[in-house]
VORO-31578 format. One record per atom (N, C-alpha, C, CB): x, y, z. Coordinates in steps of 0.05 Angstrom, whole numbers, plus 5000, padded with zeros to 4 digits. Glycine has a CB too. Layout:
# VORO-31578
XYZ...
This chain:
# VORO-31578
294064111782292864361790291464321817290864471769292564491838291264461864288464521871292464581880287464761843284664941849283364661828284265391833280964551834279064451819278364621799276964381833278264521769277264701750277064561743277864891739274364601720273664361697275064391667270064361691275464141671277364061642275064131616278563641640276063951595274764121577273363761558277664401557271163801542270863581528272963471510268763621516272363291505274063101494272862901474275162971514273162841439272562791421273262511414273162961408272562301407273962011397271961981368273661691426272561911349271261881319272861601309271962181295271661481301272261191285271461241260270560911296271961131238271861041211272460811205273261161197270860591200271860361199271460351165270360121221273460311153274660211130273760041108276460111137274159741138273359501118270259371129276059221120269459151113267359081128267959001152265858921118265158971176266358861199266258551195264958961227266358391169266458091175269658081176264757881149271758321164274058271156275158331189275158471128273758491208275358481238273958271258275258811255271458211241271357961257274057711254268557831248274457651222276357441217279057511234276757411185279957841240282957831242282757941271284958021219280558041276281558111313278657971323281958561325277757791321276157591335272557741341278057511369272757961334270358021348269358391310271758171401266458251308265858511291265258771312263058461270266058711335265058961351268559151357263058791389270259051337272559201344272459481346274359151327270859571329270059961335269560001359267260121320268059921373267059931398268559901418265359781401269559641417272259631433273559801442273859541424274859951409277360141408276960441415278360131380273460441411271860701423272360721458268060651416272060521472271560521498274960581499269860231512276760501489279460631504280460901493282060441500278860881470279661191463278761431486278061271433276161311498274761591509275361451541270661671498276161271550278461291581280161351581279361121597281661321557284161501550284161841553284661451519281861951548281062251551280562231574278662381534279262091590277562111624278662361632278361841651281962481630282062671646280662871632284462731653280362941609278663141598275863211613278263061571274063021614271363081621270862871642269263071596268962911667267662691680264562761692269662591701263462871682260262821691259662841660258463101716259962751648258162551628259062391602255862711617258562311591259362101567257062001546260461831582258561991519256461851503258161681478254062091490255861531465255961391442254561421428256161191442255561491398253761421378254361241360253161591367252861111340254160981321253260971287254260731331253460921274251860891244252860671224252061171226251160541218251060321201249660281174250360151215252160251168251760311132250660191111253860321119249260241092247960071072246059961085249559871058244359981110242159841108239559881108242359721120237959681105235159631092233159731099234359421093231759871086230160041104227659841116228860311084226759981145225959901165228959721188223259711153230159801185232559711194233159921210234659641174234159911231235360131253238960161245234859991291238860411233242260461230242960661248243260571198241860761263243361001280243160911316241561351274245160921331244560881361246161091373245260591374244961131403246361321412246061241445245261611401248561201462247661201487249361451500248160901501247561511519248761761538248861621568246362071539251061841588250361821615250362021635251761651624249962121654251062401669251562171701247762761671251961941700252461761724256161901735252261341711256461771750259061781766260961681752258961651790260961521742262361331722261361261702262961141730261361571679259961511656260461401639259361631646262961351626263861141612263460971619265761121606264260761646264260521649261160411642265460481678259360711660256460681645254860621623255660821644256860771602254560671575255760481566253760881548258260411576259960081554258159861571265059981560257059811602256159651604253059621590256759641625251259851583248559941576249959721554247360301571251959721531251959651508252859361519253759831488254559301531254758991531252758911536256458861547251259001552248458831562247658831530245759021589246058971528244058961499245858731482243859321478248258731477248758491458249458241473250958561438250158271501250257961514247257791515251457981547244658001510241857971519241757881495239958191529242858011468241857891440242757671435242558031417245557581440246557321443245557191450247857281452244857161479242756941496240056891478241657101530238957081467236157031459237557001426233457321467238257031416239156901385242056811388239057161357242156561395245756401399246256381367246055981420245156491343246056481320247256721308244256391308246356901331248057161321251057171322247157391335252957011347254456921348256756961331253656781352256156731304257956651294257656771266257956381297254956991262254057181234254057401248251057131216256157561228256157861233254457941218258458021230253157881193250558031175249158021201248857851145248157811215246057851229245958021249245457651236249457891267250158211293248958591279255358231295250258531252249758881244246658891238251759001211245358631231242158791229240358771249240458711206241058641271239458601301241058751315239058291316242958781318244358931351244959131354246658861362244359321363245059711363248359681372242659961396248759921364251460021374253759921344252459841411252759591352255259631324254559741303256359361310257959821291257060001264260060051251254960341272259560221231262160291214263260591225261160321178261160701226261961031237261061101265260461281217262961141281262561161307263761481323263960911317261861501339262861871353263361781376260162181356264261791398264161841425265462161437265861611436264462151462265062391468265562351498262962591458266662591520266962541544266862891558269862321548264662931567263163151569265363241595259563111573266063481592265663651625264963941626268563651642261963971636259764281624260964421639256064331628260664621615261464971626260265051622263265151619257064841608254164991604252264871608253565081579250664981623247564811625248764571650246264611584246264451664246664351676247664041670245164431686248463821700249263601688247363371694251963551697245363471672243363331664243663081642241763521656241862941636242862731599241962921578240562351590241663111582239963271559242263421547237363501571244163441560246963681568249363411554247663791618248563161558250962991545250762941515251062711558253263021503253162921480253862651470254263061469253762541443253462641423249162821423254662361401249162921415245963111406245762941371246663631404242762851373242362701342239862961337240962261342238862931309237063131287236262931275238463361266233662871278232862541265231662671235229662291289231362521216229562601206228462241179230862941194226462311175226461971160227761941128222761861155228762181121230962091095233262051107231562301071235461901108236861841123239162021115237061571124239062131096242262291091241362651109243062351043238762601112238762861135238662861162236863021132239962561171239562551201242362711206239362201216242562681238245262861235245862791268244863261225248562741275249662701301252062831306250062451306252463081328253763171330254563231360253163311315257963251365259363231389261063431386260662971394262463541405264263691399266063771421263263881388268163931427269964031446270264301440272563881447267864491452267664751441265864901466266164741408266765191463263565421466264665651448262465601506261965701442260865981432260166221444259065951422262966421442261466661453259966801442262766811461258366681418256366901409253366701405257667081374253266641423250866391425247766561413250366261467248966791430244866961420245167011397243467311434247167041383247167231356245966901343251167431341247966701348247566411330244266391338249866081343242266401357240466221364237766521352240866081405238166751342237166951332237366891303238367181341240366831294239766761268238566431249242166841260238366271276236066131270232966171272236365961282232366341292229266471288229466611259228366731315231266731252230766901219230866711201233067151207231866521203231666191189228866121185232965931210226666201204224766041214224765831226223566011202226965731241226665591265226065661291228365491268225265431307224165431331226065261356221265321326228665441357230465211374229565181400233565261378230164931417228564901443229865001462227764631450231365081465233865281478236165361469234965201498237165551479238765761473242465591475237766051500242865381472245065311479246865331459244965091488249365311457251965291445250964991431255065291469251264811428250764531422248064501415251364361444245964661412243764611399244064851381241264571417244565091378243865231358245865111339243865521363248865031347250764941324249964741306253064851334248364521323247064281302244964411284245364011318243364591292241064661282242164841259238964781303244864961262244865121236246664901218246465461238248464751224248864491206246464341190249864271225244564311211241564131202240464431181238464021242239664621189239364711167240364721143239264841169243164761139244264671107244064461101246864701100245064291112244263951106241164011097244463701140239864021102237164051087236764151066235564171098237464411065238264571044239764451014240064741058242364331030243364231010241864021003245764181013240063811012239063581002236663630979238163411026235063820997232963970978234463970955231964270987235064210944236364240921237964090899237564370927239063790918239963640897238363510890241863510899235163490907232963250901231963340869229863260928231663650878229963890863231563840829230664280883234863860824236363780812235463600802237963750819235563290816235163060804232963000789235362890819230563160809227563070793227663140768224863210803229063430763228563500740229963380715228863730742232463130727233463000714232762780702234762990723229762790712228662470712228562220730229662360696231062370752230862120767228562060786233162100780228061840797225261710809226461850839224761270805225061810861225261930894226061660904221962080913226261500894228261140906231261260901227760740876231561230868233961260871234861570869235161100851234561760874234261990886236361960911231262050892235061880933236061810957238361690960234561680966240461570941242461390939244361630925241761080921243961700897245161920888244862170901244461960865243562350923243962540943246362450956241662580961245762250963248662140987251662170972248461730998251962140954254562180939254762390926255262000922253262540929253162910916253163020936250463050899252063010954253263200985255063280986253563111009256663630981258663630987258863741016259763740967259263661029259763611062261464001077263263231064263363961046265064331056264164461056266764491047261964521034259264671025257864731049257264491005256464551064254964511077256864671101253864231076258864571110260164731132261364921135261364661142261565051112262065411109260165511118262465571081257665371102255765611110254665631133253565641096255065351159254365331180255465541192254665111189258665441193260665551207261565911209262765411196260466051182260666291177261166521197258666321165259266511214258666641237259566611261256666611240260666301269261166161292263866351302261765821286263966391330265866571348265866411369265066871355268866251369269866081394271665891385267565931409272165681399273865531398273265221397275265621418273365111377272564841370272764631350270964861370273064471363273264201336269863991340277163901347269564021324266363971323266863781306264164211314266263491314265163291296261763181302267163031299261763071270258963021270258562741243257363351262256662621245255862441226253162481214256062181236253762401196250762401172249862111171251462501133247162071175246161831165245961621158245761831159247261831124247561571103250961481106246761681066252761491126254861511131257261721130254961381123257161921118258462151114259062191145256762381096261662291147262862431167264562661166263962281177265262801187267663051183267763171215266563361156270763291219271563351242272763701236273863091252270863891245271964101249273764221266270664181250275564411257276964561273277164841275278864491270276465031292276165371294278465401270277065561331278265681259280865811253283365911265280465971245283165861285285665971305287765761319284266111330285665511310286765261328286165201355289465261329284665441369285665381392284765071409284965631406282065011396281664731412283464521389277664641416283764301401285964081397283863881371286863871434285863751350284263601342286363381320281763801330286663181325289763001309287862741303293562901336288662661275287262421267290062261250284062491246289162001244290261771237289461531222290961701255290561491196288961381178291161101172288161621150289960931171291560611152288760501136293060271182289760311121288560091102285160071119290859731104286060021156283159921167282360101178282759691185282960391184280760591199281860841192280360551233278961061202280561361207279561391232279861651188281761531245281361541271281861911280283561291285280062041298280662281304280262281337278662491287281762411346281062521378282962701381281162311404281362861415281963041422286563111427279863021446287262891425289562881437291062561418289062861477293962661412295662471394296862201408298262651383297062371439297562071453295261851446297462101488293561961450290461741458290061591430286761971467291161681413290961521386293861351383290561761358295661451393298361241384297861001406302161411388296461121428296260851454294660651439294260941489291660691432289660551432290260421396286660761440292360601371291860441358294960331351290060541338296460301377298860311373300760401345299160111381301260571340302460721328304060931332301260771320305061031308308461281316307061511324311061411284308561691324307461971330307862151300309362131359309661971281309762201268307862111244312962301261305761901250303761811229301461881241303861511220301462091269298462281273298462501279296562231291297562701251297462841237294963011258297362721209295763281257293763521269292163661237296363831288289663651250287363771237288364041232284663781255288364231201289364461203287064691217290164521174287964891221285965061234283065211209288165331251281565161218279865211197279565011176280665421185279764781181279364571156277964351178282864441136276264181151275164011165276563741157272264031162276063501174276663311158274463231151278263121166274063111129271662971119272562761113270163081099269862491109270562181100267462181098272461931125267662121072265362051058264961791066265562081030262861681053260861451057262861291046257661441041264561321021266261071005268961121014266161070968269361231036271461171053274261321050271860911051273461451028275861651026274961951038276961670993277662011051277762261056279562441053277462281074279262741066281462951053280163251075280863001006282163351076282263601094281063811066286163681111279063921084277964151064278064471084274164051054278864621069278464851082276264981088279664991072274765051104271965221116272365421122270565151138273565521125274065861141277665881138272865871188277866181132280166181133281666211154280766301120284166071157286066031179286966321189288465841168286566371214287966601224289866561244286366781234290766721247293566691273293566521291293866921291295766301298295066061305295766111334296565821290292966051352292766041386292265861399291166181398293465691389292565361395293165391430295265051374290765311437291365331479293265221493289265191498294265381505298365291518296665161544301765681531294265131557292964981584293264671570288965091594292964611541293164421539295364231547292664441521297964451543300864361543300664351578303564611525299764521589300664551607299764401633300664761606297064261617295064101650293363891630291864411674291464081610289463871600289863551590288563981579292763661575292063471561294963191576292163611521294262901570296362741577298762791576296362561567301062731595302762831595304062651576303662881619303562431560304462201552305762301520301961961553304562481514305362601485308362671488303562891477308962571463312662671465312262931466315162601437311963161450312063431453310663501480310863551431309063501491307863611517309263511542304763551520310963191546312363121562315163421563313062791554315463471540319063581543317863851542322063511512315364021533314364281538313764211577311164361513312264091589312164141615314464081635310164021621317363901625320263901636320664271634322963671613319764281604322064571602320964771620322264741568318264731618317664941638317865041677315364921632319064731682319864741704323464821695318864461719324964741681326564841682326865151682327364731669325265281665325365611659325265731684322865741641322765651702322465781726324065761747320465721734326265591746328565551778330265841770331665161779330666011746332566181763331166371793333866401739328266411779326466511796327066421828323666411786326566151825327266011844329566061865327665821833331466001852333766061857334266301878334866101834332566571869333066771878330766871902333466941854329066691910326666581922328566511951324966291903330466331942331466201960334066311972331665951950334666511968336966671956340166381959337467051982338966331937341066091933341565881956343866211929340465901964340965671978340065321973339965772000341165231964340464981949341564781971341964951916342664761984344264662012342064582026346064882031339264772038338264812054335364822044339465002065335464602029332164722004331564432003332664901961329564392002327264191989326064221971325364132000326664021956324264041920322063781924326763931879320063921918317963741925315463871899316963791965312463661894311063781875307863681889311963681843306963831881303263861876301763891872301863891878300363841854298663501857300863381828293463491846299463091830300962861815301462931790299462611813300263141781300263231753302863451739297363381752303463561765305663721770308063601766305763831794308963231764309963051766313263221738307362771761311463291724313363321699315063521700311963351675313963821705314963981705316564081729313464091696316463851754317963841776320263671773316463771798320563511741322963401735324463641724322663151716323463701704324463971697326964171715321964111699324564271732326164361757328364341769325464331772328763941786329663891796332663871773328263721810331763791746333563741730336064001727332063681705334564231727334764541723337364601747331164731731335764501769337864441796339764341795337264321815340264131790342963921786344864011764341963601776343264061747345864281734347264531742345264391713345564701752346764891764349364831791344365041772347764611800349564511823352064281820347664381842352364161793354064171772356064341764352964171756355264621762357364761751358764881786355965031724356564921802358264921821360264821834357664941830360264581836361764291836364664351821359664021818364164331790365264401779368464681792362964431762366364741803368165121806370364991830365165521827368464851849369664821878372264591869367064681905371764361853374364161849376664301833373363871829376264551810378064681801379364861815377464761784376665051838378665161852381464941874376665351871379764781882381964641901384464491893380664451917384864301869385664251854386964061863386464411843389264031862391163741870390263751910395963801860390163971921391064011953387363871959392164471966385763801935383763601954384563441954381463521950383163301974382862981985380562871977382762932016381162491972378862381962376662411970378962171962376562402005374662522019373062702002375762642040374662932003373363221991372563221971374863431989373263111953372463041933369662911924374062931929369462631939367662531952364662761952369162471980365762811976363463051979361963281968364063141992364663311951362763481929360663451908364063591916362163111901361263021879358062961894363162771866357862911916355462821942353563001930356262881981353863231933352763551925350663441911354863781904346663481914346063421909342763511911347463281912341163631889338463711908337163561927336263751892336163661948334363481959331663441944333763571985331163251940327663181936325563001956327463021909324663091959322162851971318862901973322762792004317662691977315062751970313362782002313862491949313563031990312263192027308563142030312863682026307663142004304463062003304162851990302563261990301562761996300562541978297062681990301962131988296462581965292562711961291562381977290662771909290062551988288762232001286162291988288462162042285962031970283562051947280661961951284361881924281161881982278761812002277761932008278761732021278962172018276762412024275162532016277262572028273162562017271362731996269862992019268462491978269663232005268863482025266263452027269463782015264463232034261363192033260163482045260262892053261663572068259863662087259264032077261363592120257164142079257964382058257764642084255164422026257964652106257664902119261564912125254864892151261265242122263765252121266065112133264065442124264565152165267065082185267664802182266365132216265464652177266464372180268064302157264064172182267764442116269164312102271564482105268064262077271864692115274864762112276364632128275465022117275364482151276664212165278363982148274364042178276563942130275763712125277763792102272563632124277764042081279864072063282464152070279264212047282464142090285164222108286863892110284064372147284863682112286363422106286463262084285663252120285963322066285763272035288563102026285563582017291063232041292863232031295263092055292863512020296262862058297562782077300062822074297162582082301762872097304063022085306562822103303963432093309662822097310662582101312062732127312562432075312262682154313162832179316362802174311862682209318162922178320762842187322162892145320662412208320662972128320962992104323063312106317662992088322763412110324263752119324663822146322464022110326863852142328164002169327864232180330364022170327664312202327264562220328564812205328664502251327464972197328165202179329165162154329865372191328964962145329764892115326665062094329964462111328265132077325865242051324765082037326865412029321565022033320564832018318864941994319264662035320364821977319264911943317764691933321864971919314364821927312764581911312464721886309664481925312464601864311564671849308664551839313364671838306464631826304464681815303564661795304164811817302164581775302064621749300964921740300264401739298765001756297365271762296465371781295865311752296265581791294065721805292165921798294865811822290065791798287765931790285766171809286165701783284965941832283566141853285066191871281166071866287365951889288865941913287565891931290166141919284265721926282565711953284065461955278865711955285265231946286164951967288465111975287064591952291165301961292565341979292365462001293665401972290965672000289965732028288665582052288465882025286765432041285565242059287365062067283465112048289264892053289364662056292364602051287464532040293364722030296464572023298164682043297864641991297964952041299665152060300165152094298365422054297365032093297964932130299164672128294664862152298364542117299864232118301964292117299564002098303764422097306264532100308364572115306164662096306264762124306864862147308364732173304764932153306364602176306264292199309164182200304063972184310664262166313664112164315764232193315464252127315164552199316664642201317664802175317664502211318164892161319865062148319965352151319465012126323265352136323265702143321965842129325565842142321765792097320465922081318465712064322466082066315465742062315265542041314865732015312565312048316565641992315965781958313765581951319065771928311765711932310165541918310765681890306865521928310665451880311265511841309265431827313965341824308365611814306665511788308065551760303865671787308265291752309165311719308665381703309465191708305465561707303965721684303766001704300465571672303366241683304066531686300966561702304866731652300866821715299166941738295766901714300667391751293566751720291366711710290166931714290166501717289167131695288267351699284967431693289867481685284867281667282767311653280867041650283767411630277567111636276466801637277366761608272666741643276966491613276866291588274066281573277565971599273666331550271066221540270966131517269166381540272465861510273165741489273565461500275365881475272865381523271865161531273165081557272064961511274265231576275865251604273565321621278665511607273865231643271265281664271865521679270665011687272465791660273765911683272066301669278565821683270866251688268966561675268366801683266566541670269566681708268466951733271667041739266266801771272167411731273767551741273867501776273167831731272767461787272767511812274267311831270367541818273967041814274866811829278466821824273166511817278767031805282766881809283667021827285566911781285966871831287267041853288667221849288466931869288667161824291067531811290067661809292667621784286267711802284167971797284167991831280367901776284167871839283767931873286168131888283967601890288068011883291268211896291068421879295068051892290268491846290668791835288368921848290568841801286268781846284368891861285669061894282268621866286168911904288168961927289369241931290368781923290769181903293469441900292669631900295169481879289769681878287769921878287470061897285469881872286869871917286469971942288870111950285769761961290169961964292770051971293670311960294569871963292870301924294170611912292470811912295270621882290870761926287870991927286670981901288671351932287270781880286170841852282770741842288370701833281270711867278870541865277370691827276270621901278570941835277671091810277770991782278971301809279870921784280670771749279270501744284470691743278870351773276770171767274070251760276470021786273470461772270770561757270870631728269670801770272970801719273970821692272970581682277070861688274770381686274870161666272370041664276769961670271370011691267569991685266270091655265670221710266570431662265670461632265870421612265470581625268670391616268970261585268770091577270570261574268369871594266669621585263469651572266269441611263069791592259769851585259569971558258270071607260770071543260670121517261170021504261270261511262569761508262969501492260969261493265469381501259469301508257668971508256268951488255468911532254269161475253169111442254469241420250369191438257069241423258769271400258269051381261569271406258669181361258369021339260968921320256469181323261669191328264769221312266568981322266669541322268768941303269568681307272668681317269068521281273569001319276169151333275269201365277069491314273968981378273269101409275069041430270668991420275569211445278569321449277069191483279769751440279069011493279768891525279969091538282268721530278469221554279469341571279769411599279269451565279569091604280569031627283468911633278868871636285868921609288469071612288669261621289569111595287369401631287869771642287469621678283970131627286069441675286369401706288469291717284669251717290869141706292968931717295069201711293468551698295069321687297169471672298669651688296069611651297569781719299270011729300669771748297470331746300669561750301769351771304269131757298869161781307369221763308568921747307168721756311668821752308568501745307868231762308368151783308568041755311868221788312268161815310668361835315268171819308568531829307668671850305368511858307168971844304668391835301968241833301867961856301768121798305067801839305967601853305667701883308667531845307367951900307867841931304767971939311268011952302968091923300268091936298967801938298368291920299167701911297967441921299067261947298267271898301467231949303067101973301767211999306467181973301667452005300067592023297367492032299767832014296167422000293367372008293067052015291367461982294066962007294866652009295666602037297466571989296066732048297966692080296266842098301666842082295266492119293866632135294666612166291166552130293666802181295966912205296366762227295267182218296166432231297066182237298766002219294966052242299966192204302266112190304866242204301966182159307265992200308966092224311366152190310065772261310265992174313466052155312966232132314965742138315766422127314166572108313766402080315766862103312066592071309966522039310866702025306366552038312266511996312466591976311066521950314266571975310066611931308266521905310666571885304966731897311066431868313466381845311166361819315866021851311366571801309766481775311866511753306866691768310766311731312566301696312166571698311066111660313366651675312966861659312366851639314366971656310467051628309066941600311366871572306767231589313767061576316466951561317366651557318667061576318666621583318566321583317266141581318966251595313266201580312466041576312366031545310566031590311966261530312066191496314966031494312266531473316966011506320265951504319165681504322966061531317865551519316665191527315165131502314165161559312665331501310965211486311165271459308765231495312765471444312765601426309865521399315765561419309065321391307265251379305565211383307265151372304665461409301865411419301865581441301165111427302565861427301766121433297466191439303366281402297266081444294366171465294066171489292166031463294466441489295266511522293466711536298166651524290366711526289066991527288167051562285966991504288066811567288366751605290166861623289066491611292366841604294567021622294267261615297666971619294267371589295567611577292767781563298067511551289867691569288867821555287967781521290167981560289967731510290367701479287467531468293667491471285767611467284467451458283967351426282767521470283567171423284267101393280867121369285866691396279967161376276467311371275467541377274367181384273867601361272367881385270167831406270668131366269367571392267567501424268667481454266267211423272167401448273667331471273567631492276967241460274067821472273568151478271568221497272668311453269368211486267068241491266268081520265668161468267067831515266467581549267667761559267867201556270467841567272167911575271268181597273867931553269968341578269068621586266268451601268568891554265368371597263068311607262768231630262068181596264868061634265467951663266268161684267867761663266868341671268568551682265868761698270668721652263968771686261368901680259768801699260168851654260368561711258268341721260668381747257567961699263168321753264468361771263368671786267368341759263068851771263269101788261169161797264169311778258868981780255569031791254568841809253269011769256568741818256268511835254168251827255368641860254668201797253067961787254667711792252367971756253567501799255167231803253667121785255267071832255167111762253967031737255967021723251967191725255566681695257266721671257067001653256566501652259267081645260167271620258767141602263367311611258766841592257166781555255866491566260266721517
């Protein structure tokens, strides 16, 4: 993706199985969780990068004993950050006890971090600032240990006031209004709840408040507890968290739309955001890691067994197609052949972009990430130019020559790599004139790569705002010489915000609300934008749970392709010598790619909640009143 946008968090959970004296004996070290934590969550790096954390919990031990740790960072390099915070602390314990060494009883009751149950996480905010206060995992201490509570997640909430209101009617006192603090605090409330009541149970059973504390921990029912958290919750998320006394579980919305696949053998359970990052780190198949159902949690109790429980019922599955399409590693078998197909779908477009001319064309892609779906493409090409081939040796038939022959078979797309990101650059300088300089070279481009009026086609993974193409890709381009440059994006015209964990909130910044905006103009219709004003405004304290988008009335009098050559227009600025074309999927072909992961409310509106509704209109509300402000 050429526009900077922030990715989304990213989840890693351990379960370790056996004791750690049994991974000391077979993989040399009891700190193997840890280990396997730190590649799980560089494995995510593309997900999140201003912040990172660790937590851990250690089981069965003694009281006055420290069982819970947690390190955070909001540094530059937050991961690399808290794995060194942790080597230090145990290379320091080593040096000062050389007997811890060769006893893991002793490593687990002197040294933080190791442990049996482990969270990590790899933050990138779409809320609150990037402070350590803002990094997760977030802990809920409390001194019975089955009511401590640590919780991480890959989520927002569009109904944050309603959640952080119905903890004041709780009688709580939350310390801000966030997505990630009201969610723990209504978890921490049942967890309480539920403990109370089984104490209240037991006393009356006779049992003593010693062993009280041991029997709560194996009566907790964990699903219990997360219905009633979850009841209310409106958004998109897989929320894991740990208990104390060891209890764990990994939530997932009802809709699916955030990501969530775990993996179980003899020595661990393992969950994260993405299926690659678990077959890499615990080498394993793909078809032995298994997706979280929508609306179910996984849970793994303290004695190590676990099982998918249902919390909310499953509704219409919108699992996010950005995942397929940018977020997530391209390394996954299914998301490698969904982002080929989608460069394949889009060349007839192409095709007719170029008005066939494949002779006289360059296939080229941008940025590195685009890598896949520009195989796609090129692949898309060679067949077509295949069957042409095909046409020309049957028409000619015996009366060619080897030569000719030769040559057809020659027939062949061009490709080459016209940019490369120079990863040195950084836009330090912030007054306009100097960084639009400065992002104007971002991108080094190969001289003598395209010929004098030849058409150059990049493809894209997305376009979101079109501020680097404008600034920056399009002149470099330029620079080739070409007659026409096409730019392709392999995902459909971005219309709407995201608020289910995409950094993307403000109507104002895409470039597709910008060109309809445009058209309005153009059609004298400023009017119907005022329309649709109101009718937002009669949606923001709806309650009702049928709240109707109605900022579809703004794209709706415009096809796409009208949408498309406004954006090209706007994109092209008047020291451009070649013409500009914008190439977008279509929302068709993109369900045709991704089919199992229909969440598309970015392109199409559809939002899969009523809070999605509601952000939606709101932004819309805040666009026309000229607020530069999040929707939720």
């Amino acid at each position: 993706m050429s526009d900077a946008i922030k990715h989304e968090c990213g989840i890693a959970h351990i379960r370790l199985l056996k004791p750690l004296s049994y991974y000391q004996e077979k993989y040399g070290s009891a700190f193997y969780g840890v280990n396997k934590m730190y590649l799980m969550l560089e494995k995510q790096h593309n997900r999140g990068q201003d912040g990172a954390g660790f937590a851990s919990i250690k089981l069965d031990t003694k009281p006055g004993q420290r069982f819970m740790s947690r390190v955070r960072s909001a540094k530059q390099q937050p991961i690399q950050d808290i794995f060194e915070q942790i080597n230090s602390r145990i290379n320091s314990a080593f040096e000062e006890h050389p007997e811890y060494k060769n006893d893991v009883q002793l490593q687990k009751e002197n040294i933080p971090y190791i442990g049996e149950v482990l969270l990590g996480h790899v933050r990138y905010g779409t809320f609150g600032k990037n402070s350590i206060e803002s990094v997760h995992p977030f802990i809920r201490q409390n001194n019975w240990m089955h009511r401590n509570l640590i919780v991480a997640g890959n989520f927002n909430m569009t109904n944050v006031k309603e959640l952080f209101e119905g903890l004041v009617e709780l009688g709580q006192h939350p310390k801000e209004m966030a997505d990630t603090v009201t969610v723990m605090e209504k978890i921490g409330h049942f967890l309480d709840d539920a403990v109370l009541k089984l104490y209240k149970k037991l006393k009356k059973e006779g049992v003593s408040k010693k062993e009280a504390s041991v029997i709560i921990a194996e009566r907790l029912k964990v699903h219990k507890i997360l219905k009633k958290a979850a009841k209310n919750w409106d958004g998109g998320y897989a929320m894991a968290g740990m208990i104390g006394h060891g209890d764990s579980f990994v939530l997932r919305d009802p809709s699916g739309i955030r990501p969530a696949f775990y993996y179980a053998d003899d020595e661990v359970v393992v969950v994260a955001s993405e299926r690659a990052v678990i077959q890499t780190v615990f080498n394993t198949s793909f078809e032995s890691v298994h997706e979280i159902d929508p609306g179910h949690a996984l849970i793994i109790k303290k004695d190590g067994s676990f099982a998918q429980h249902q919390i909310l019922e499953p509704r219409e599955r919108k699992s996010c197609s950005f995942e397929r399409i940018y977020f997530s590693r391209g390394s996954d078998m299914e998301i490698y052949q969904e982002r080929k197909t989608l460069g394949k779908l889009v060349f007839p477009q192409i095709l007719d972009s170029i008005d066939h001319d494949l002779k006289n064309t360059v296939f080229s892609y941008i940025p590195n990430t685009a890598e896949t779906s520009f195989f796609g493409m090129v692949r898309a090409a060679q067949r077509y130019l295949n069957k042409k081939k095909e046409e020309m040796i049957l028409q000619g038939g015996r009366n060619l020559t080897s030569e000719q022959v030769h040559e057809i078979l020659d027939i062949r797309p061009r490709i080459e790599k016209v940019a490369i990101k120079d990863a040195k650059l950084r836009t330090f300088i912030t007054q306009d004139s100097g960084r639009d300089d400065l992002v104007a070279h971002v991108y080094d481009i190969t001289y003598g790569s395209v010929r004098k009026d030849d058409n150059l086609v990049i493809i894209d993974d997305s376009i979101v705002r079109g501020t680097t193409l404008k600034k920056s890709i399009i002149k470099i381009l330029d620079r080739l010489g070409p007659k026409k440059i096409v730019v392709v994006s392999s995902a459909p015209q971005i219309r709407y915000p995201d608020c289910y964990g995409i950094d993307m909130a403000k109507l104002e910044d895409f470039i597709a609300f910008k060109a309809a905006l445009e058209l309005h103009k153009d059609h004298n219709s400023m009017n119907k934008v005022e329309e649709i004003y109101k009718k937002c405004l009669t949606q923001l304290d709806s309650k009702d749970v049928d709240v109707i988008n109605y900022v579809k009335d703004f794209y709706a009098p415009f096809t796409a392709d009208q949408i498309s050559k406004k954006i090209s227009e706007l994109l092209t600025s008047e020291e451009i010598n070649a013409e500009v074309e914008i190439v977008f999927q279509s929302i068709e072909n993109l369900h045709k790619a991704c089919p199992e992961h229909l969440g598309d409310w970015y392109f199409t509106g559809d939002y899969p909640t009523p809070g999605g509704n509601r952000v939606v209109n709101r932004a819309f509300v805040n666009f026309y009143e000229g607020k530069s402000e999040r929707a939720y």
